[in-house]
C-alpha positions in Angstrom: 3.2 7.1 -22.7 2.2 6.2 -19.0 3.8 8.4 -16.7 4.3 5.3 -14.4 6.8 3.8 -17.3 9.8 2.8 -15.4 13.1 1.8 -17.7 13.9 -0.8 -14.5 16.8 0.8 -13.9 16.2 2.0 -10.4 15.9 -1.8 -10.1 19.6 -2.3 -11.5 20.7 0.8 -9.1 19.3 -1.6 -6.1 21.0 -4.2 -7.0 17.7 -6.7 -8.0 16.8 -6.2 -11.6 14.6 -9.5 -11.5 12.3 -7.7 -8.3 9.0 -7.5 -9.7 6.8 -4.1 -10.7 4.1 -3.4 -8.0 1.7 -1.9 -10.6 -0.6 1.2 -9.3 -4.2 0.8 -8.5 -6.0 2.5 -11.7 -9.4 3.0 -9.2 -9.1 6.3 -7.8 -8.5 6.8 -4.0 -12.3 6.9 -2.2 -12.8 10.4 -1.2 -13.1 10.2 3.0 -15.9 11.9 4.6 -13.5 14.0 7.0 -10.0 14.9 6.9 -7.1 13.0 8.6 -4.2 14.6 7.3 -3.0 18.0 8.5 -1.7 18.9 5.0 -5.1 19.6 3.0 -7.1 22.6 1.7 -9.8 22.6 4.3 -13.6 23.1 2.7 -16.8 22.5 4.0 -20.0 21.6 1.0 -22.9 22.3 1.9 -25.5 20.5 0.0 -29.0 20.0 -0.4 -31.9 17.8 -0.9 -32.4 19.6 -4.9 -29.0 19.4 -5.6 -27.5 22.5 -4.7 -24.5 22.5 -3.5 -22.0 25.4 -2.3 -18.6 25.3 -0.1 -16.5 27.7 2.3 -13.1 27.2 3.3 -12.6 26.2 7.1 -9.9 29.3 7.2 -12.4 32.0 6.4 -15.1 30.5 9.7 -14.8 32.9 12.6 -17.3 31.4 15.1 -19.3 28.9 15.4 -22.7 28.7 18.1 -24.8 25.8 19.0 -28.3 26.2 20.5 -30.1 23.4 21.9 -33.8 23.6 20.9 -36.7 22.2 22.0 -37.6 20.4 18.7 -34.7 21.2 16.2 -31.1 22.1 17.8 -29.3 24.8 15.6 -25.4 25.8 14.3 -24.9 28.9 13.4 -21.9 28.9 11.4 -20.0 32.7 11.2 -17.7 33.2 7.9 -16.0 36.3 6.5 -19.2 37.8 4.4 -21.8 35.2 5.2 -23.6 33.5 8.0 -24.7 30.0 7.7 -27.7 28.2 9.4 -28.2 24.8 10.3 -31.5 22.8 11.7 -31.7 19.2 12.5 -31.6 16.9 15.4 -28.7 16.1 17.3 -26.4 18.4 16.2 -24.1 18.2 19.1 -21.5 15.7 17.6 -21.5 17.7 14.3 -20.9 21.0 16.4 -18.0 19.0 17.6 -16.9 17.8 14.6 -16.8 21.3 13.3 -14.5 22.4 16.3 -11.7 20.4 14.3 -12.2 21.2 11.1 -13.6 17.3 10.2 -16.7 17.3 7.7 -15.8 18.1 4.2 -20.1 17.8 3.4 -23.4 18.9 5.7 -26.3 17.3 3.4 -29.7 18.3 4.5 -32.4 15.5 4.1 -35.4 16.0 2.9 -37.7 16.3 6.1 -40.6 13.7 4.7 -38.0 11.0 4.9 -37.1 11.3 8.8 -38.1 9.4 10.9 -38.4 11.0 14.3 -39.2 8.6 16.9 -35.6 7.2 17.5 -33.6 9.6 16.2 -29.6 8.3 17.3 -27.9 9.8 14.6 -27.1 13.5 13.2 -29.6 14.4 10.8 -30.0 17.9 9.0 -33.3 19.2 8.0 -32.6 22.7 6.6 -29.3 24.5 5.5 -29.4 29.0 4.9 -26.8 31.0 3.8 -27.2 34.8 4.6 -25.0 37.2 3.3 -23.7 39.8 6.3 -24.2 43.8 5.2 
């Protein structure tokens, strides 16, 4: 049994038994790249170019630096029992991003693939977790 069977008689309660069903969409809801709403379970995934993938909750990050290099800019990203790295170009907006709490996923490209003449946009090149003593 669906659990979105309805026995119409809400409709008979409102007074319009004829109003028609508005049936559910069955496609689930896209998965957003950063978070609107101020209810959810904050996470951030990192993930990179083999596969790997692992995540930290926003709650558990207790500072966050950005250094402007000369060729790569890096975030250094400080959580509870781990420090994570992050090198790419044009990190700024990200680092901003990350001020709020917006990107669920980093994803770190694979560097053979950039193309660094006109680089615009946020790209990572290398994601590193160390583990604090």
């Amino acid at each position: 049994m669906s659990q979105d069977f309805d026995q119409r008689i809400e409709q008979m309660r409102s007074g319009n038994p004829a109003k028609p069903v508005q049936e559910k969409s069955a496609a689930p809801a896209e998965i957003q790249g950063t978070f609107h709403s101020y209810g959810n379970v904050r996470n951030l995934c990192l993930a990179w170019p083999c596969g790997n993938r692992s995540f930290f909750n926003y709650a558990y990050l207790i500072r966050a630096n950005y250094h402007l290099g000369e060729d790569l800019n890096v975030i250094h990203l400080g959580f509870s029992g781990q420090n994570v790295i992050i090198k790419g170009y044009c990190l700024e907006k990200l680092f901003t991003q990350l001020i709020d709490h917006l990107p669920r996923t980093i994803t770190a490209l694979d560097t053979r693939y950039i193309s660094i003449e006109d680089v615009d946009e946020v790209i990572v090149t290398d994601i590193q977790i160390e583990t604090q003593q």
